[in-house]
Structures are given as structure tokens and as C-alpha cells.
C-alpha positions in Angstrom: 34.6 35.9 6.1 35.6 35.8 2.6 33.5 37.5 -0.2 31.4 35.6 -2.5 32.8 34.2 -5.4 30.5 34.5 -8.3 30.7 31.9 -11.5 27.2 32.6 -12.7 28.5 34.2 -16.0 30.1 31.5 -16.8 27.4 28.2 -15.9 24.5 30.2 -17.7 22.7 27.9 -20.1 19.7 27.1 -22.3 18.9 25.2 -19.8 18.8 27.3 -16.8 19.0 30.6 -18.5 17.8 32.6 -15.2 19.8 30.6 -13.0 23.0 31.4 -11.2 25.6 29.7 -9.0 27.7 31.2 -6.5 30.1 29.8 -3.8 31.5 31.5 -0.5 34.4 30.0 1.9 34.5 30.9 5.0 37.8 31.9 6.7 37.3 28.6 8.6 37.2 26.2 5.2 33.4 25.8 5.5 32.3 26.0 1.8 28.9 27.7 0.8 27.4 27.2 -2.5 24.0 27.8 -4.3 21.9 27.8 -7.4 19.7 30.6 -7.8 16.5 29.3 -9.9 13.7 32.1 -9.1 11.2 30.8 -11.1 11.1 27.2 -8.7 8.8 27.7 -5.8 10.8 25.2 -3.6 14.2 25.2 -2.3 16.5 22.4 -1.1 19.6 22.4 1.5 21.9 19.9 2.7 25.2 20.1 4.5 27.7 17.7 3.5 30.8 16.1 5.6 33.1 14.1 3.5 32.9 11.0 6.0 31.7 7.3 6.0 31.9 4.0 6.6 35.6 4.3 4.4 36.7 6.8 7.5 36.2 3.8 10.2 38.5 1.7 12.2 36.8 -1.9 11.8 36.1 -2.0 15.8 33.8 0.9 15.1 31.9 -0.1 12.0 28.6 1.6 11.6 29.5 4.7 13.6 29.1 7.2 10.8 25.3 5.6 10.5 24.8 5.6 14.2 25.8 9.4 14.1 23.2 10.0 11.2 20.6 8.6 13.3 21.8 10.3 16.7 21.7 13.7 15.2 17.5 13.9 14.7 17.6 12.8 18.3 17.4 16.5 20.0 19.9 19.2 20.4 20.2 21.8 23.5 17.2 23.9 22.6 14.8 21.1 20.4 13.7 17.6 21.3 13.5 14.4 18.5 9.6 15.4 18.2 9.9 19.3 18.3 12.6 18.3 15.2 10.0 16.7 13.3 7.1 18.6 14.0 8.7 22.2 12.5 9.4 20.2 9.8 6.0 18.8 9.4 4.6 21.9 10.2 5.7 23.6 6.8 4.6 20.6 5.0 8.8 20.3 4.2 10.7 17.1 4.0 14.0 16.4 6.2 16.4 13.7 5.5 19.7 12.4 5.6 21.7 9.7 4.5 25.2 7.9 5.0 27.4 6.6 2.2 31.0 5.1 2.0 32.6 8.4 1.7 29.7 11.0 2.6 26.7 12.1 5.1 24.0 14.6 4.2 22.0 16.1 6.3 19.3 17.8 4.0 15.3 19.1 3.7 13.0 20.6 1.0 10.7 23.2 1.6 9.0 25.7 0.2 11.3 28.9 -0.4 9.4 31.5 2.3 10.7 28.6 5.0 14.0 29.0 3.9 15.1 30.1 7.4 13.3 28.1 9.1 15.3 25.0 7.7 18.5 26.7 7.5 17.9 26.8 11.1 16.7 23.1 11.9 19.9 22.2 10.1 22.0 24.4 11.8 20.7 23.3 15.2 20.7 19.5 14.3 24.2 19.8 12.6 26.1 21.4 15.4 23.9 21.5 18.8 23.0 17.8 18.6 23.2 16.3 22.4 23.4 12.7 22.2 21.4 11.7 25.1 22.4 8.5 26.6 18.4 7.0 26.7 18.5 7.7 22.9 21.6 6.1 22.2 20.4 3.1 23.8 17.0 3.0 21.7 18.7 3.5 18.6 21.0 1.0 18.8 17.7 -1.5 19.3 16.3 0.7 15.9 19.7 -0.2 13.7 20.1 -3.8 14.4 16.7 -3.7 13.3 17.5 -2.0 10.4 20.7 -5.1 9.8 18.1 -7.8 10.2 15.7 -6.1 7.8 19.1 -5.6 5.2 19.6 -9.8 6.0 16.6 -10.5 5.2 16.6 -9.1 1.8 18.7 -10.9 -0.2 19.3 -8.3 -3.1 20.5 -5.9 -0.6 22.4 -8.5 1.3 24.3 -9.9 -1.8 25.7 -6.4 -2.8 26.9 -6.4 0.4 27.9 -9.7 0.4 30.1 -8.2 -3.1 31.9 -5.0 -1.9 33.2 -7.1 1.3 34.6 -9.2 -1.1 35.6 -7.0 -3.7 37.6 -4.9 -1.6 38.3 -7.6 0.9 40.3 -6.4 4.1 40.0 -2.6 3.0 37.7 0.2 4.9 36.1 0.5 1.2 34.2 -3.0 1.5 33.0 -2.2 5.3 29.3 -2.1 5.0 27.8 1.1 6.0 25.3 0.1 8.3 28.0 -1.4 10.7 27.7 -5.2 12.2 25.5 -6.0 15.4 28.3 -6.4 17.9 30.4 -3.4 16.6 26.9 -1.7 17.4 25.8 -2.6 20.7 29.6 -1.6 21.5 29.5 2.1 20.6 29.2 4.4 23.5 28.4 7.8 23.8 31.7 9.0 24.1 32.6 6.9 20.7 30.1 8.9 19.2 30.7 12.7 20.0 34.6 11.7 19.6 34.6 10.4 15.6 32.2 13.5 15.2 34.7 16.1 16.8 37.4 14.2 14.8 35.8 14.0 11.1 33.1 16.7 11.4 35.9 19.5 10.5 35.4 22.4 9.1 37.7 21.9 6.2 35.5 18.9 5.2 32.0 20.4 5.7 30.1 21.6 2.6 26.8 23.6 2.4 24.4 23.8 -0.1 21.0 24.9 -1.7 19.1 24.8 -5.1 15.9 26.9 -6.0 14.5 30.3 -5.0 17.2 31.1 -2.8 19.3 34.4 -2.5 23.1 33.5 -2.1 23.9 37.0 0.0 21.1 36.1 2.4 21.7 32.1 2.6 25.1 32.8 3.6 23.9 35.7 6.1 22.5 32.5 7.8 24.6 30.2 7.8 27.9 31.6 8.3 26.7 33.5 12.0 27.6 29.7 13.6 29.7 27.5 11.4 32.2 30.4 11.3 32.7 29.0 14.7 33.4 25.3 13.4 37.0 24.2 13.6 39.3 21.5 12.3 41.0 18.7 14.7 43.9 16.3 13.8 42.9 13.6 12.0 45.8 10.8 11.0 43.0 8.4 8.7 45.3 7.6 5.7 43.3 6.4 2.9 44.8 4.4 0.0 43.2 3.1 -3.1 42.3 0.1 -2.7 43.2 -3.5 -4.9 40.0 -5.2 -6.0 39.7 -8.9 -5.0 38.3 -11.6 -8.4 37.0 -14.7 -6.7 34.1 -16.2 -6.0 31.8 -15.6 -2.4 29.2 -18.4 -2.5 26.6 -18.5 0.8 24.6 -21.1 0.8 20.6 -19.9 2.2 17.4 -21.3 2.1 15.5 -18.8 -0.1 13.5 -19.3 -2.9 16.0 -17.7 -5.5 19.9 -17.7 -6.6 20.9 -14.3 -6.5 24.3 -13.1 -8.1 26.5 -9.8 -7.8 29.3 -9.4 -10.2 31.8 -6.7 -10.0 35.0 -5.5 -11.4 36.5 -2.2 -10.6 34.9 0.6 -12.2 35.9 4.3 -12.9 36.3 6.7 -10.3 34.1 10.1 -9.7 37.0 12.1 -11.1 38.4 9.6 -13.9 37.8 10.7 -17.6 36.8 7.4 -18.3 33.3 8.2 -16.1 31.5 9.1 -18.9 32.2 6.0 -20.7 31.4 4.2 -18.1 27.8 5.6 -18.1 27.3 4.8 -21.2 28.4 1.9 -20.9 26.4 1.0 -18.1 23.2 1.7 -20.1 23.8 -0.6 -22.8 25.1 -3.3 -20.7 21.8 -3.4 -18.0 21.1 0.4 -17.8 17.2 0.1 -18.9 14.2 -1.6 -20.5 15.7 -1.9 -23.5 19.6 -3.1 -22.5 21.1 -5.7 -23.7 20.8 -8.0 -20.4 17.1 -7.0 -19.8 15.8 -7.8 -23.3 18.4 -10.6 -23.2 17.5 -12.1 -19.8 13.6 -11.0 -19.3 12.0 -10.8 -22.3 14.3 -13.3 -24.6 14.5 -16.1 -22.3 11.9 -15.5 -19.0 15.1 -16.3 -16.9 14.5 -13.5 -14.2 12.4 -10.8 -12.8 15.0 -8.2 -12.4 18.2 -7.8 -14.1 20.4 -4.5 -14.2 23.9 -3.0 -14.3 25.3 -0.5 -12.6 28.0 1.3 -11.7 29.2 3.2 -8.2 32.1 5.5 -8.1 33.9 6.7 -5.5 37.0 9.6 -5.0 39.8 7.0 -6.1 38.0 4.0 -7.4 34.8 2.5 -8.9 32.9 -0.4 -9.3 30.9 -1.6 -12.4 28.5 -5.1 -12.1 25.5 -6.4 -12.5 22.9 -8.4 -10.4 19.9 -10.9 -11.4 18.3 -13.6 -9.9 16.8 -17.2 -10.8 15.1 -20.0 -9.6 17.9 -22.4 -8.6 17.7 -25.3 -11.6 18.4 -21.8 -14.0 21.4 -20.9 -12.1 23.7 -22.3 -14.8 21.5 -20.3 -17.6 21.9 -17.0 -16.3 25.4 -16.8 -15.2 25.9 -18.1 -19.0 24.1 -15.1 -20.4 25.4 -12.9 -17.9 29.2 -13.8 -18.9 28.1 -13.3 -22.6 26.8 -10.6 -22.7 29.6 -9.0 -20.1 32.9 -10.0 -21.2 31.3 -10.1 -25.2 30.6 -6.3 -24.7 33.7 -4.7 -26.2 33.3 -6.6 -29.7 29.9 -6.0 -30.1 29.4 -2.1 -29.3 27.6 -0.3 -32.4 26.9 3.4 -33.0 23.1 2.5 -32.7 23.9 1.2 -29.2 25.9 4.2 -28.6 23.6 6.8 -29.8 20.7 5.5 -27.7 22.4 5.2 -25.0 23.7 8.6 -25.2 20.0 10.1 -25.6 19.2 8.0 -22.5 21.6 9.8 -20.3 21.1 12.8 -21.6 17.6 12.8 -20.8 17.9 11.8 -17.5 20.3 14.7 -16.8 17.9 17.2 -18.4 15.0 16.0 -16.7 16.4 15.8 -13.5 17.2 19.8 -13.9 13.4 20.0 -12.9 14.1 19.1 -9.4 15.1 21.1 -6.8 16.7 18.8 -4.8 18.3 16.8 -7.6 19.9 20.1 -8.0 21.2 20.7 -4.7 22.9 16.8 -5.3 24.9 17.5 -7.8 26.0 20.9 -7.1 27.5 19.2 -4.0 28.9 16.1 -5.9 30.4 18.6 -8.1 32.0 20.9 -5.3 32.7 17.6 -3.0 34.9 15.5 -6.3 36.1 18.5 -8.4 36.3 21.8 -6.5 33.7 23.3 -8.8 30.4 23.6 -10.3 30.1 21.1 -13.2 27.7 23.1 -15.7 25.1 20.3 -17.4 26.0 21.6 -21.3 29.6 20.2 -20.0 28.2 16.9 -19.1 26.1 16.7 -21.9 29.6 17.5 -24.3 31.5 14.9 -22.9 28.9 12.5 -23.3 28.6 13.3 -26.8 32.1 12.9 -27.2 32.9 9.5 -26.5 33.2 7.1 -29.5 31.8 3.9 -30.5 35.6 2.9 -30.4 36.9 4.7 -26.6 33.7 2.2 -25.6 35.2 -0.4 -27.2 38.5 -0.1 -25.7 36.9 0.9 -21.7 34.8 -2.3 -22.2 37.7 -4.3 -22.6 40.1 -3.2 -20.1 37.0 -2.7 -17.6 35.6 -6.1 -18.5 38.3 -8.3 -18.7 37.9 -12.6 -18.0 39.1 -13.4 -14.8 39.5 -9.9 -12.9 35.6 -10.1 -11.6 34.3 -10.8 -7.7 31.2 -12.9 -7.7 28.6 -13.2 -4.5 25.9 -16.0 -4.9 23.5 -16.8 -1.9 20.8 -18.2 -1.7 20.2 -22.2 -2.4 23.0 -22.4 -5.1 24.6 -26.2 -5.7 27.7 -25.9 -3.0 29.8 -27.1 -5.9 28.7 -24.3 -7.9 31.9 -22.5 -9.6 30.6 -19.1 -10.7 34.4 -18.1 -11.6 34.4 -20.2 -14.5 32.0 -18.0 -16.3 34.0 -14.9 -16.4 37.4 -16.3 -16.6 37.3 -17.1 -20.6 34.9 -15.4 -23.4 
């Protein structure tokens, strides 16, 4: 085992003053990192693998999700409800979640339970056991959870967006999986793409709050010293975005509309501008498509921007929904306010915007577990620890005219992907609204 390698003199702030940050690699290529804060009374963990829905072959969609799911259903020496009753038995919280590019397996507790949940991760991590009765049940549990995602037509059309945005790449899969691919996947599928992405040289542990580094390690390292690394020949390529339009006609009470064009990455120094950008666009209360859409013109209940980034690529869009007969309406304002973005930037939007983000950031310093994200993000896209006083410079640093100029080549007429469902006119051309200003 390697020895600790300490950066806490150098990601001290007025922020965190009594905090530090420390990071161990094993000799196998596990990574171990923390933040120190002794004056929280909680502590979160999570182990991180750097696999997702990106990592599958399109006969297996949905696998890394299944595997989420399968791993809370019992290892060699705890059952599914011996899992969560340790849990609930420190009054602690255990999670996990699946993205495009990442699974996290993490819980919250208070800090004397430490072990405890360094151990229920461990065991749920590495023992799991994948019995064949549970497999079968839990396929019956995530088709529900498909139906429930089709039935909810915001969730459904930002589906409905990234399959079309990245149309015919692993990117656009959705997470979740389709039905078929699911009631395909046997229990040899499933311990195989584990073996085969669950490496060592991709796995990533971490905690935030009143935790001691030395000792953390101490219990951690005993078994995923023993985790190794397997041939894996996924090749992934950054993938071409898709403009066009993906109109799917559905009884439902509302038009609802997803527009995308590709955004920053996690890593590109355009990110920050994209933030901000983001919170002027449809970022809050006070954006320009909220008090443009909402509280101008009545035209919808929700209305927001956003942006999601990923290692090589990003995507930046909005969503809103109308009654039918205001369908023309909205995708009017939308394209206004979108494509007329990069003329009409000032340093009042700018400066608000920044004290927005900023805020959030600072706030979210208060939480333990908002902690343990981002010293993961930060280990998982740059290698490091990203200290908040960086962020916080390079927000400040971006001027009213970098916006300008990100705005336009982000926002450019005719390089956006549009989803509509819902009971839109089937002649309906929502291309034609962001192909000229």
C-alpha cells in the first residue's frame, strides 16, 4: 500500500479553515480520498466506479442499473433486509445511484458509525451474491420503474432528447435500459459486466465530515487491496450531436418540449461559462425564460434550463410545457430568448448570476454529503481535489464578453435537437424556431 498523500496545506480556506483533504492509492489503483471537517457531527461515504449506461453494448441496456439494484439484494454474510436494517438501525441513510458514465454506492451517518458503514459498503460492494429469486423480482421492480418514467412525460421527453441528440451512440442509451433488454439479462450477464467494469483502476472511494483519513483507509484498504483489473476492449469516442426534430404524438393534457445543443464538457474551460450561462438563460426565479414565460406571459407552469456534462461532451437545453393551442407561443419565446442570448448579455446579468452560483457553492459546503460529491467529481474528471476559492475565481473571471462569445457558438440557429410529445399538431415543425434568429 502506498502512503498517504497529503494536499491539505494547500486546499485550506476561509471556508473550511479546519478542514483537510487527503488521498491514498492503493498498489492495486483503488483511490482513497477524504475531507476532514471535525467540527460536522456526520460523515458521508460512497464508492465510485466509472461505469454506466455509456459502458453498454445496446443488447444489454439497463445492466449498469440492474447491477445498482442487485447489489442491496444480500451478499454471503447479509440478506436484502439485514442490509437495511443496520442501516436503519443507526438512524443512517444508504443510497445509490446510476448515471451515463458513473455508479455510487454511498450512506450518511453519524461519525461514531463510521465503521459500521464502511463495512455495509464494503460487504455490498464486493460480496454481493446475486441470487437467482432476486434477479427475477427485480426485473418485475424495474419495468416498473420504465412504466412509471413513461408515464411521466417530463422525464420521458428528456429521454425522448438524449436518444435523439446523440442518436446511434452509447451516450443517448437511456439508463434505465428498455423492457425487452431487461427481461433478457441473466445472472451470468450480470456478475460478467461487473467483473469486467468493476476494476480496480476505475474504483474510487470517498468520505466528507468527522472522519480520520489514517483510520478510514485502515478500513478500507484490508479488502479492496484484493480488487483487480480485467481486460476491458469498450472504446469510447466523442460523440456527434444530432439537430432535428423528434415529435411523438400522445394523448396528454400538455405539449412538452426538450431542446438541446451540445454543451461543455466536465473538464472544458468553457464550464464555467456555461454555468453562468445557464443561470441567466432558465437557471432560477428570476431568469430570463421564467420571468419571460411564467410571470410575463402565464404560458407555463415550469420552465428551466440546464446543462449536463459529461467526460468528453455536454449538453445545454431547456424544457417547458403548454397547453396545446400555446404550442406555437412558447417555442416562439423559447427560440428568442435562446438563440437572442449572445446580443443581449449585460454585466447586471452577469453579476447576478455569478452571486447565484456562488452561493449555491458556498452553501452547499454545509453538507456533508454534498461534500463527499464533489470531492469525487473532482478526483473522477480532474485527478485532483478542486478547492471551492478555485471555483469561485474562475467564476469571477469570466466576462460579460467570453459569455457573449460561448452563447453564440453554443447557441447557434439550426445546430439544436428538439423532442415534443404529447398532443402537438402532427404537422408541427419545431425546427423552424431555432433555425434563424
Amino acid at each position: 500500500m502506498t502512503q498517504p498523500i497529503d494536499y491539505s496545506s494547500s486546499v485550506r480556506s476561509s471556508f473550511h479553515d479546519l478542514s483537510t483533504y487527503q488521498k491514498t492509492i492503493l498498489d492495486n489503483g483503488v483511490k482513497i480520498v477524504t475531507e476532514n471537517i471535525p467540527y460536522m457531527r456526520s460523515v458521508s461515504l460512497g464508492i465510485w466506479v466509472k461505469c454506466g449506461s455509456r459502458l453498454e453494448d445496446a443488447r444489454f441496456n439497463g445492466i449498469s442499473h440492474f447491477i445498482e439494484h442487485m447489489l442491496f439484494k444480500g451478499t454471503a454474510k447479509r440478506s436484502a433486509l439485514q442490509i437495511a436494517k443496520e442501516i436503519d438501525s443507526v438512524g443512517g441513510a444508504l443510497n445509490a445511484f446510476t448515471s451515463k458514465e458513473l455508479t455510487s454506492f454511498y450512506c450518511r451517518v453519524m461519525a461514531e458509525h463510521l465503521e459500521l458503514a464502511t463495512d455495509l459498503l464494503n460487504d455490498i460492494y464486493l460480496e454481493s451474491s446475486f441470487p437467482e429469486d432476486e434477479i427475477e423480482r427485480e426485473k418485475d421492480v424495474i419495468c416498473q420503474e420504465i412504466r412509471q418514467q413513461d408515464d411521466t412525460p417530463e422525464e420521458l421527453v428528456h429521454e425522448i432528447l438524449s436518444m435523439n441528440l446523440w442518436k446511434g451512440d452509447p451516450l443517448g442509451q437511456p439508463i434505465l435500459g428498455f423492457i425487452p433488454n431487461i427481461l433478457e439479462i441473466d445472472r451470468n450477464s450480470l456478475t460478467t459486466f461487473k467483473r469486467n467494469n468493476y476494476k480496480a483502476s476505475q474504483t474510487l472511494i470517498c468520505a466528507a465530515g468527522q472522519v480520520d483519513h489514517q483510520k478510514f483507509v485502515d478500513l478500507v484498504a484490508p479488502k479492496f487491496s484484493t480488487l483487480t483489473d480485467t481486460l476491458n476492449n469498450v472504446c469510447i469516442e466523442k460523440p456527434e450531436t444530432a439537430p432535428g426534430q423528434a415529435l411523438e404524438i400522445k394523448d396528454l393534457e400538455q405539449v412538452h418540449i426538450c431542446v438541446a445543443s451540445e454543451g461543455p464538457s466536465q473538464a472544458d474551460k468553457r464550464r464555467h461559462a456555461g454555468y453562468i450561462l445557464n443561470t441567466i438563460l432558465g437557471g432560477g426565479m428570476s431568469s430570463r425564460l421564467f420571468q419571460e414565460v411564467r410571470e410575463k406571459r402565464g404560458l407555463a407552469y415550469n420552465v428551466y434550463s440546464f446543462l449536463s456534462s459529461y467526460s468528453d461532451t455536454g449538453m445545454f437545453g431547456i424544457y417547458s410545457a403548454c397547453e396545446p393551442d400555446r404550442f406555437e407561443e412558447l417555442m416562439d419565446v423559447l427560440a428568442e430568448h435562446t438563440l437572442g442570448l449572445s446580443s443581449s448579455i449585460t454585466d447586471e446579468d452577469v453579476r447576478l448570476a455569478k452571486n447565484q452560483l456562488k452561493g449555491s457553492i458556498i452553501l452547499a459546503m454545509e453538507s456533508s454529503e454534498a461534500r463527499m460529491n464533489r470531492l469525487a467529481k473532482g478526483e473522477i474528471y480532474f485527478g485532483k481535489h478542486i478547492p471551492v476559492e478555485k471555483i469561485i475565481k474562475d467564476i469571477d473571471e469570466v466576462t460579460t464578453g467570453e459569455l457573449s462569445d460561448n452563447a453564440s457558438t453554443m447557441l447557434r440557429p439550426g445546430q439544436f435537437t428538439i423532442a415534443v410529445l404529447g398532443p402537438a399538431p402532427s404537422t408541427a415543425d419545431a425546427n423552424k424556431y431555432f433555425n434563424a434568429i
